[in-house]
C-alpha positions as CSV (number, residue, x, y, z in Angstrom):
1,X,124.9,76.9,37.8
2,X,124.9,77.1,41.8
3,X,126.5,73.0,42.3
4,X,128.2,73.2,45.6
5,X,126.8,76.4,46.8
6,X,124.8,77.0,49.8
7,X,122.3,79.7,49.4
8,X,120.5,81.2,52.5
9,X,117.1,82.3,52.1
10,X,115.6,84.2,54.4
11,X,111.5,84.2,54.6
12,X,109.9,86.8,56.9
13,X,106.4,87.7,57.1
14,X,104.4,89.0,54.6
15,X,102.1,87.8,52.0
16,X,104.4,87.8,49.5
17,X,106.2,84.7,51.3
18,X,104.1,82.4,48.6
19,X,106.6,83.6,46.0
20,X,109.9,82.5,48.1
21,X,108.9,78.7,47.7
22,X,108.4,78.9,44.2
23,X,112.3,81.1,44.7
24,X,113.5,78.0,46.6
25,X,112.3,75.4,44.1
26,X,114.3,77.3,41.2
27,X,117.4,77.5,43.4
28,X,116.9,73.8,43.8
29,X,116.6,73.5,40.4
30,X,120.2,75.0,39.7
31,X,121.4,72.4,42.1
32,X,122.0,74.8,44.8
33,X,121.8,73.7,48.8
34,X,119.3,75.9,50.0
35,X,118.9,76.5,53.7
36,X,115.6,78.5,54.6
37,X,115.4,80.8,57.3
38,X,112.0,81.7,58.9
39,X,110.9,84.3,61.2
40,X,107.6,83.8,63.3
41,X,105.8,85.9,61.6
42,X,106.2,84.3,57.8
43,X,105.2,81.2,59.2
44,X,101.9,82.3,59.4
45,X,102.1,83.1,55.8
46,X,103.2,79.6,54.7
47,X,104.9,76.6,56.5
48,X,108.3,75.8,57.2
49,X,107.1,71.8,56.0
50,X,106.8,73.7,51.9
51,X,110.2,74.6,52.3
52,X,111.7,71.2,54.0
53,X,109.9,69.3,50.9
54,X,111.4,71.5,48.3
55,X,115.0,72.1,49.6
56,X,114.6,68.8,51.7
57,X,116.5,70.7,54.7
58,X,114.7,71.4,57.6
59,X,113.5,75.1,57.5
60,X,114.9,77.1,60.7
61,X,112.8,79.3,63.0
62,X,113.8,79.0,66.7
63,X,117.0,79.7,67.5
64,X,116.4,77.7,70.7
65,X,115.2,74.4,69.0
66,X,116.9,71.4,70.7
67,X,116.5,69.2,67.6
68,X,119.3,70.9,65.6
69,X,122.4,69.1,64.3
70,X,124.5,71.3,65.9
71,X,124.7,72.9,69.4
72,X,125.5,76.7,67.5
73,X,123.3,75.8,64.5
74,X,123.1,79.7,63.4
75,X,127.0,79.6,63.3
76,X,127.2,76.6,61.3
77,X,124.5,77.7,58.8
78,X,126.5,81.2,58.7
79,X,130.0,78.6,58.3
80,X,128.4,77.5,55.0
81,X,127.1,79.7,53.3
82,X,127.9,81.1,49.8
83,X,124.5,84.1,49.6
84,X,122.0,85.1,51.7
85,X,119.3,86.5,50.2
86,X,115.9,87.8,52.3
87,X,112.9,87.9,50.4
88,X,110.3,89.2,51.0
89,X,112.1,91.3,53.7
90,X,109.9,93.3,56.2
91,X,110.5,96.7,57.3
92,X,110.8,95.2,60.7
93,X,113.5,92.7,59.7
94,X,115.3,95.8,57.9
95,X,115.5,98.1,60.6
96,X,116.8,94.6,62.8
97,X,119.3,94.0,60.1
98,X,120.5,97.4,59.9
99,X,120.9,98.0,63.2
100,X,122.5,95.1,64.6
101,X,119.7,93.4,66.9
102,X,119.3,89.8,66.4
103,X,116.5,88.3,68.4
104,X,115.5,85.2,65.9
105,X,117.1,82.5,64.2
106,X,116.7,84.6,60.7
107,X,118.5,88.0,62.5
108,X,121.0,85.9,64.7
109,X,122.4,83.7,61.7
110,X,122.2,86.6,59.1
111,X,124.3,88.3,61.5
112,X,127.2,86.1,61.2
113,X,127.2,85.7,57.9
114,X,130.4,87.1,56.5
115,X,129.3,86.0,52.7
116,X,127.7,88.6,50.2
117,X,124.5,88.9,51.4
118,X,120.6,91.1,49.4
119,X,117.3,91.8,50.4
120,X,114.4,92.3,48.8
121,X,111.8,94.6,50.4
122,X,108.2,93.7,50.1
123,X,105.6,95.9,52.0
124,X,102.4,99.0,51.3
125,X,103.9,102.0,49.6
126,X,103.9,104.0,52.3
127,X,106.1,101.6,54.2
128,X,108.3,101.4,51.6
129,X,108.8,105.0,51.6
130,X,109.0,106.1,54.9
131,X,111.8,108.0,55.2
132,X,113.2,105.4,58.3
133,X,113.0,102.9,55.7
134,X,114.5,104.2,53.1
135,X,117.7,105.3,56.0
136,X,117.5,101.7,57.1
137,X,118.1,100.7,53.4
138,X,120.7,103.0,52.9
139,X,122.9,101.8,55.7
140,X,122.5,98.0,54.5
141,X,123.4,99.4,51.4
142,X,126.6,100.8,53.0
143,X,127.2,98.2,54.9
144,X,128.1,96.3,51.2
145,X,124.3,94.7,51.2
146,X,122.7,94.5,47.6
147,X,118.8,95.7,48.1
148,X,116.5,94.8,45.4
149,X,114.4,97.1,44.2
150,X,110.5,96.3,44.6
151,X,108.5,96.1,41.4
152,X,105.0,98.6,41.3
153,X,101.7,97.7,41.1
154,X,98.3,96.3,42.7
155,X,99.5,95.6,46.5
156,X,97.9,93.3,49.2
157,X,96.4,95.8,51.1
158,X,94.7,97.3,47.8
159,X,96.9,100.4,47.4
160,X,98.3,100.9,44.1
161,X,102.5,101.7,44.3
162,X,106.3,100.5,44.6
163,X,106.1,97.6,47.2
164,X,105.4,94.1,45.2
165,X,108.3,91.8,45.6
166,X,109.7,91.1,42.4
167,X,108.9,87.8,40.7
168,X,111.1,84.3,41.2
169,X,113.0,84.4,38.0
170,X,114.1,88.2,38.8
171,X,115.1,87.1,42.5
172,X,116.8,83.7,40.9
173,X,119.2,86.1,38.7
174,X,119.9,88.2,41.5
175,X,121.3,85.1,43.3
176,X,123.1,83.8,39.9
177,X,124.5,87.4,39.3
178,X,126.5,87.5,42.7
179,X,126.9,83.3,43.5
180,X,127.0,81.7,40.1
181,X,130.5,82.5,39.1
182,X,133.4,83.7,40.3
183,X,134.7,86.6,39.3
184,X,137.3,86.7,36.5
185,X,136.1,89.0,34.3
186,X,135.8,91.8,37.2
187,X,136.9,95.0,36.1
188,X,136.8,94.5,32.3
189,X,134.5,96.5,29.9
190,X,132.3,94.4,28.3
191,X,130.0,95.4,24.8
192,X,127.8,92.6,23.1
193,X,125.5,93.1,20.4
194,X,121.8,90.8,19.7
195,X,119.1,90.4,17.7
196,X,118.3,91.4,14.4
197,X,118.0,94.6,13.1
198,X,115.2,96.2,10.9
199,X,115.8,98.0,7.7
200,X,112.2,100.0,7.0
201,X,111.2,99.5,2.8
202,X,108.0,101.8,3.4
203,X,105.9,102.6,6.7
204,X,104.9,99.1,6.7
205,X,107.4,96.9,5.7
206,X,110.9,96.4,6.5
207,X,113.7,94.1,5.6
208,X,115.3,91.7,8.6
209,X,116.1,88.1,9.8
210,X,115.1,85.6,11.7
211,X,117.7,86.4,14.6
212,X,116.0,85.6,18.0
213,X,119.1,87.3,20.4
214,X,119.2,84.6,22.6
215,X,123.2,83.9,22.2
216,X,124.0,87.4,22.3
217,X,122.2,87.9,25.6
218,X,123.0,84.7,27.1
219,X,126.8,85.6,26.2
220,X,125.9,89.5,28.2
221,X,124.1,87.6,31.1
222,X,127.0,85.3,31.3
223,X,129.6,88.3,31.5
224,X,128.1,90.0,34.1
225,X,128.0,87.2,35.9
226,X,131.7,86.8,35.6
227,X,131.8,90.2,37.3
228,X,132.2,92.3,34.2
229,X,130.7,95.3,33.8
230,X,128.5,94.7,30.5
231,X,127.1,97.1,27.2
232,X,124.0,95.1,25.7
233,X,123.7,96.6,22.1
234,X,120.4,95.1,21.0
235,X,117.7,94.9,18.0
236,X,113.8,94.5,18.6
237,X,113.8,90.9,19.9
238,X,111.1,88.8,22.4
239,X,113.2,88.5,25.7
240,X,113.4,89.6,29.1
241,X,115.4,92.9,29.9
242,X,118.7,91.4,31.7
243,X,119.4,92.7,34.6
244,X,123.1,93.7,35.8
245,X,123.6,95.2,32.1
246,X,123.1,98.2,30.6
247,X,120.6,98.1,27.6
248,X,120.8,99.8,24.2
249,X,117.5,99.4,22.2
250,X,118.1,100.0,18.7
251,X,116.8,99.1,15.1
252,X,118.4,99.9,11.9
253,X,122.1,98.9,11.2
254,X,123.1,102.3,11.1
255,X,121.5,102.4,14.7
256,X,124.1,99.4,16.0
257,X,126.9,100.7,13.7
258,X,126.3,104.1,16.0
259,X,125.6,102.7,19.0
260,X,128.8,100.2,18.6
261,X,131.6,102.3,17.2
262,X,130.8,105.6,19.7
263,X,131.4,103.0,22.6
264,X,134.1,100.8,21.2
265,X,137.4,102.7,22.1
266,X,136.3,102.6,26.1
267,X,136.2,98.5,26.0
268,X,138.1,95.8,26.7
269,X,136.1,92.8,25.5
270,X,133.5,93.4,21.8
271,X,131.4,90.2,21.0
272,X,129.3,90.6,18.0
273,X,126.7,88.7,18.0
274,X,123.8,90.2,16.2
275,X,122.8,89.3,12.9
276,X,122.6,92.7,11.0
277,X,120.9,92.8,8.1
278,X,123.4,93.0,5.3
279,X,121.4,95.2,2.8
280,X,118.9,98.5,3.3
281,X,116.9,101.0,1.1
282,X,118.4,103.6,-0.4
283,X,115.5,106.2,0.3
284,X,112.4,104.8,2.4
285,X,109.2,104.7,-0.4
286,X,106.2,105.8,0.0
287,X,103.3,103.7,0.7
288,X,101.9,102.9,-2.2
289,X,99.1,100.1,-2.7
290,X,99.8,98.6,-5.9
291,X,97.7,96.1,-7.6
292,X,101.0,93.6,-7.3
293,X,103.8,93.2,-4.8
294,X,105.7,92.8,-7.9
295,X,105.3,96.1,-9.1
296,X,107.3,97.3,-6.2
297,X,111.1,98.4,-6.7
298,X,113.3,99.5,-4.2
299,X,116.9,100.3,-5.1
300,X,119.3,99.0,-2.1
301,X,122.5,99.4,-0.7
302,X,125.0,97.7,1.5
303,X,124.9,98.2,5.8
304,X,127.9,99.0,7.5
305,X,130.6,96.1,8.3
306,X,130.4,96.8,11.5
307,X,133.1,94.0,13.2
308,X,135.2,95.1,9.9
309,X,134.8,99.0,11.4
310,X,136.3,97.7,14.7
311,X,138.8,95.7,13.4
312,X,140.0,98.7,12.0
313,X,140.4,100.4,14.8
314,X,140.9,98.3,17.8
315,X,143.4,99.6,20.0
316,X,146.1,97.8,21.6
317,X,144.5,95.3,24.7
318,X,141.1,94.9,22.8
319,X,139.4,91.5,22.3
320,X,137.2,91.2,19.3
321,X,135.3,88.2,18.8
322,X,133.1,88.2,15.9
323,X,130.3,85.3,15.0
324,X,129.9,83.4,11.7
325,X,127.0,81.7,10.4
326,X,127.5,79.2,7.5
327,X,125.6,77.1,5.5
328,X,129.0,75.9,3.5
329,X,132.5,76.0,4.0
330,X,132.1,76.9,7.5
331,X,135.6,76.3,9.0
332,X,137.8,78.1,5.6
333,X,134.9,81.0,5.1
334,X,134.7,81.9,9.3
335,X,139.2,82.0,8.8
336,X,139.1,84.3,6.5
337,X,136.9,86.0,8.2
338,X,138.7,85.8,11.2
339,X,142.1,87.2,9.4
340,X,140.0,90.0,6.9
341,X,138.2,91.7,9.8
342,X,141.4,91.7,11.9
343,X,139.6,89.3,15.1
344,X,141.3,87.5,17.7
345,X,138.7,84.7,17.8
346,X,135.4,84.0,16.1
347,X,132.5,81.7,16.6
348,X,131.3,79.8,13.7
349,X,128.5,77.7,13.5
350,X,126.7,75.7,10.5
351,X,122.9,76.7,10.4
352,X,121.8,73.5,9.1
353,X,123.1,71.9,12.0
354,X,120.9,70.1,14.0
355,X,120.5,72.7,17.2
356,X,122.0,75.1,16.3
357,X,121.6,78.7,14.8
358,X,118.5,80.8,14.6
359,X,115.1,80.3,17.5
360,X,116.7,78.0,19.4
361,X,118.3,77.4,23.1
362,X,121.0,75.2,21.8
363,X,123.9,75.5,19.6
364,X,127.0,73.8,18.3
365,X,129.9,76.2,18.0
366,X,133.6,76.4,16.9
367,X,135.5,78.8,18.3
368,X,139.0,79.6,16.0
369,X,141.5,82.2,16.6
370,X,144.9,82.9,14.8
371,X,146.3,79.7,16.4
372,X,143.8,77.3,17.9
373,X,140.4,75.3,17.3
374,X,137.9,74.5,19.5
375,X,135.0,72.7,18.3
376,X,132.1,72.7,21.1
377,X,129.5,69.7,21.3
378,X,125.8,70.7,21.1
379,X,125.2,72.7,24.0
380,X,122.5,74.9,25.7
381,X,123.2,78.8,24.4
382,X,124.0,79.8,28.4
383,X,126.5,77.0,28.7
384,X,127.9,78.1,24.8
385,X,127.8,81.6,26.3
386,X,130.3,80.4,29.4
387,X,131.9,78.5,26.8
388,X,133.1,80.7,25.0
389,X,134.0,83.3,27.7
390,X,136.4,80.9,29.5
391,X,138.5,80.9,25.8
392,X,138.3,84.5,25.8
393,X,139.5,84.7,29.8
394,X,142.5,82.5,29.0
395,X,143.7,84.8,26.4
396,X,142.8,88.6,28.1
């Protein structure tokens, strides 16, 4: 995802240094040039030589080395680069940073960087919340700096509180959120529903499906990304919370059906993506242990259609993209789909494909709209995700 971009990562010193080499090898592993900066101080903490091996470009620390490639090295390192990111970032590098002084090669190069730049403080509680601190954040913040919030817990120094630097897959998407893509999607309203949802039968049971929400939040991830500014509408599924999206946890159908329609009007973009589950109880039973599963009867009724309910009413400008999971007939079932629920494009896939469907990271889609088909090859769900969002750019 970051081919051809150089990301600067800046390492000062504190503990929590260990974690930026395990940051720079994922970076690496998204094929991005990553040039380390070090201060001093971090390389107590860990040597430049761990970052050289993973990155396998020499990891900068004086400014006044005479082994450089080039004479103004902090210039030319500022020249190329896409994101800087500091992590972890002192309080002493943050008040340098906010103020202007650079004394070291991290300081001194970060200061000509014209290139969206974040920081991630990492430092005891009290640190973190001295009020200097907290003005020195504020003024990177206004000077257009992204600061990453520190996660809480058990700190280095023993104290319990906000200071931990937040792990190497959070830090990863911070640099994929801002670096990954550019930004065409940038000031569109985005809504995208995941997972299954859950239709309780009695206090113990409840009817579902075996929808895992990975597409759906691979397709919100993706968007925000783009620059959009993203509604994830989600049932109870096993995943990380995305960041850079705003999260709606809900469970029954009628839950989405609410969550979706009282949102709708306000966006630009709807992917449905969830699998709702098509029937639910009519009245909740009581528990009752019964000597047979078989004795139990529970009188159901149909969900909500909810991509019918916006195809209803989408206003003028609206995408809606809807998805369709076959087992037969997949291309004339997902048209008249398409044309019944009043769609501009809609993602079918066959579930007994190899790779595709339910629990898995791939899938094989084919995207149709009033005029066009696109069939996609087998393809990782974040790829599908982009996929399908550069169709949906073309035609917004």
């Amino acid at each position: 995802m970051l081919k051809g971009k150089t990301i600067v990562l800046g390492v000062t010193g504190g503990i929590a240094a260990y974690k930026a080499a395990s940051l720079a090898s994922l970076l690496v592993k998204q094929h991005a040039d990553v040039q380390v900066l070090m201060t001093e101080n971090a390389t107590q903490f860990i040597t430049p030589i761990t970052f050289e091996q993973l990155t396998g470009n020499k990891a900068l620390v004086d400014t006044f080395d005479r082994n450089y490639q080039s004479s103004v090295e902090h210039i030319a390192v500022a020249d190329r680069a896409d994101f800087v990111l500091i992590a972890p970032a002192t309080a002493n590098v943050i008040a340098k940073l906010a103020h202007g002084l650079a004394d070291d090669m991290l300081t001194t190069t970060v200061l000509a960087c014209d290139c969206p730049k974040a920081i991630a403080p990492a430092m005891n509680t009290k640190m973190y919340e001295n009020p200097v601190t907290q003005d020195n954040l504020g003024l990177l913040r206004r000077y257009g700096w992204e600061v990453v919030e520190p996660a809480s817990g058990r700190l280095a120094c023993g104290a319990v509180g906000k200071g931990k630097l937040p792990e190497p897959e959070a830090l990863l998407e911070t640099v994929l959120h801002a670096a990954a893509h550019e930004k065409d999607l940038a000031g569109k309203r985005v809504l995208v529903t995941a997972g299954p949802t859950q239709e309780p039968l009695d206090p113990v049971r409840y009817l579902t499906n075996h929808s895992s929400g990975r597409m759906g939040y691979a397709i919100a991830k993706a968007a925000a990304r783009r620059g959009a500014e993203v509604t994830l509408v989600s049932g109870k599924v096993d995943l990380p919370r995305p960041g850079y999206v705003d999260l709606v946890d809900i469970t029954t159908a009628e839950d989405m059906y609410q969550a979706v329609t009282s949102r709708a009007a306000d966006m630009d973009i709807i992917i449905k993506a969830a699998a709702v589950a098509d029937y639910r109880p009519v009245t909740v039973a009581e528990n009752k242990m019964k000597k047979s599963d078989a004795d139990l009867s529970i009188p159901l009724e149909r969900t909500h259609d909810i991509l019918a309910a916006l195809g209803a009413n989408k206003r003028e400008g609206q995408f809606l993209c809807g998805f369709s999971m076959e087992t037969v007939d997949m291309l004339e079932n997902s048209r008249k789909k398409l044309q019944k629920k009043n769609l501009d494009m809609i993602a079918a896939n066959n579930l007994k494909v190899a790779g595709a469907g339910f629990a898995v990271d791939t899938n094989v889609l084919t995207l149709i709209t009033p005029d066009s088909e696109l069939e996609l090859p087998l393809m990782s769900k974040a790829d599908a995700a982009d996929a399908l969002l550069d169709e949906i750019a073309k035609r917004i």
